[in-house]
C-alpha positions as CSV (number, residue, x, y, z in Angstrom):
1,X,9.7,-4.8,13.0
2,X,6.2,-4.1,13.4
3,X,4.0,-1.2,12.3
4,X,0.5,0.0,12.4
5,X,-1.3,1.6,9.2
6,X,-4.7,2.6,9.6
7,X,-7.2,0.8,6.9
8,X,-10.4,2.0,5.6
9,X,-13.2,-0.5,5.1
10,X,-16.4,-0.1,3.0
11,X,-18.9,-2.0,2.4
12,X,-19.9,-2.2,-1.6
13,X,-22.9,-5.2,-2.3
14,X,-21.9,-7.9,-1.3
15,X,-18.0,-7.2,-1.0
16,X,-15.6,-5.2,1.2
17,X,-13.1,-2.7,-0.3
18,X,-10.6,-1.4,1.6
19,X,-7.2,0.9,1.7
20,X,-4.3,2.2,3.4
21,X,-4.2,6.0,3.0
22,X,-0.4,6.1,4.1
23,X,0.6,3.4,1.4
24,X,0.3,4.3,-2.1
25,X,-1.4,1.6,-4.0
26,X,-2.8,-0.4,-0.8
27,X,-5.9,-1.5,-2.3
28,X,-7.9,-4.5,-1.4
29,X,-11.1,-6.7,-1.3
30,X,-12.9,-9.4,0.6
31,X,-16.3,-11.0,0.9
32,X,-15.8,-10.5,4.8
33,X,-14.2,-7.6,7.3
34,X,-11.5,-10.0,7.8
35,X,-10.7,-11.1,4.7
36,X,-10.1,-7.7,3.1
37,X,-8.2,-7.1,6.9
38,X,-6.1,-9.7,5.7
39,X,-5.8,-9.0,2.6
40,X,-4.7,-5.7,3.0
41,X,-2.0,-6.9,5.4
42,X,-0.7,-8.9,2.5
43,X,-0.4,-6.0,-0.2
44,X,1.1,-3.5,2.6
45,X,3.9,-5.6,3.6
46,X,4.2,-6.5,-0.2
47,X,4.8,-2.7,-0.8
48,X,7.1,-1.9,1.4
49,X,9.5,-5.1,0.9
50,X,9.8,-4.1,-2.7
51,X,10.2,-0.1,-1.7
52,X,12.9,-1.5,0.5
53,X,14.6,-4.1,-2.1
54,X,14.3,-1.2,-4.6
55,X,16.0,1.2,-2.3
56,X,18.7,-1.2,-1.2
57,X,19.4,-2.7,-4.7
58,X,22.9,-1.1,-4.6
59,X,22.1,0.6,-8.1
60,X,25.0,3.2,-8.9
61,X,24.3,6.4,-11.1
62,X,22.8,9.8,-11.1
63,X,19.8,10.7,-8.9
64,X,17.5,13.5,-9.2
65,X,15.4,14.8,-7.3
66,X,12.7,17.1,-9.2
67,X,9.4,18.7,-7.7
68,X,6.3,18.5,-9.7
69,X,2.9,20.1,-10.2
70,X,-0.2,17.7,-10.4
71,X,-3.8,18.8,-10.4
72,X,-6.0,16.8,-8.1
Protein backbone atom coordinates (compact mmCIF):
# COMPACT_ATOMS: atom_id res chain seq x y z
CA UNK A 1 0.00 0.00 0.00
CA UNK A 2 1.00 3.36 -0.84
CA UNK A 3 0.47 6.75 0.84
CA UNK A 4 1.22 10.28 0.49
CA UNK A 5 2.54 12.59 3.54
CA UNK A 6 3.12 16.04 2.83
CA UNK A 7 6.98 17.13 3.84
CA UNK A 8 8.22 20.41 4.74
CA UNK A 9 11.69 21.40 3.43
CA UNK A 10 13.89 24.28 4.66
CA UNK A 11 16.79 25.42 3.83
CA UNK A 12 19.40 26.02 6.93
CA UNK A 13 23.32 26.98 5.58
CA UNK A 14 24.35 24.69 3.69
CA UNK A 15 21.80 21.75 4.64
CA UNK A 16 18.14 20.87 4.26
CA UNK A 17 15.83 20.02 7.17
CA UNK A 18 12.83 18.63 6.70
CA UNK A 19 9.46 16.99 8.36
CA UNK A 20 6.34 15.26 8.20
CA UNK A 21 3.67 17.11 10.18
CA UNK A 22 1.33 13.99 10.14
CA UNK A 23 4.09 11.64 11.53
CA UNK A 24 5.32 12.23 14.87
CA UNK A 25 9.03 12.23 14.95
CA UNK A 26 9.51 12.43 11.03
CA UNK A 27 12.66 14.45 11.11
CA UNK A 28 15.32 14.62 8.52
CA UNK A 29 18.35 16.21 6.76
CA UNK A 30 20.21 16.33 3.50
CA UNK A 31 22.91 18.38 1.80
CA UNK A 32 20.33 18.41 -1.30
CA UNK A 33 16.17 18.62 -1.83
CA UNK A 34 16.44 15.05 -2.70
CA UNK A 35 18.42 13.76 -0.23
CA UNK A 36 16.49 14.97 2.75
CA UNK A 37 13.20 13.79 0.19
CA UNK A 38 14.68 10.63 0.54
CA UNK A 39 15.56 10.59 3.66
CA UNK A 40 12.46 11.43 4.94
CA UNK A 41 10.89 8.56 3.01
CA UNK A 42 13.17 6.28 4.89
CA UNK A 43 12.22 7.43 8.59
CA UNK A 44 8.33 7.66 7.61
CA UNK A 45 8.02 4.23 6.48
CA UNK A 46 10.44 3.28 9.46
CA UNK A 47 7.70 4.75 11.77
CA UNK A 48 4.85 3.32 10.75
CA UNK A 49 6.35 -0.37 10.35
CA UNK A 50 7.28 -0.25 13.95
CA UNK A 51 3.64 1.53 14.94
CA UNK A 52 2.34 -1.42 13.09
CA UNK A 53 4.64 -4.35 14.62
CA UNK A 54 3.94 -2.69 17.99
CA UNK A 55 0.30 -2.78 17.42
CA UNK A 56 0.23 -6.23 16.03
CA UNK A 57 2.65 -7.80 18.54
CA UNK A 58 -0.22 -9.92 19.97
CA UNK A 59 0.61 -8.45 23.60
CA UNK A 60 -2.22 -9.54 26.12
CA UNK A 61 -3.06 -7.37 29.21
CA UNK A 62 -4.88 -4.33 30.40
CA UNK A 63 -5.22 -1.20 28.19
CA UNK A 64 -5.98 2.19 29.07
CA UNK A 65 -6.90 4.76 27.54
CA UNK A 66 -6.32 8.19 29.55
CA UNK A 67 -6.68 11.90 28.19
CA UNK A 68 -4.10 14.30 29.16
CA UNK A 69 -3.45 18.01 29.47
CA UNK A 70 -0.14 19.45 27.86
CA UNK A 71 0.81 23.02 27.51
CA UNK A 72 2.15 23.96 24.07
Amino acid sequence: MEQTFEATIEKRGKWYIGWVDAVPGAFSQGRTINEVQENLKEAVQLILETQRELRDSGVTGKTLKRKIQVQV
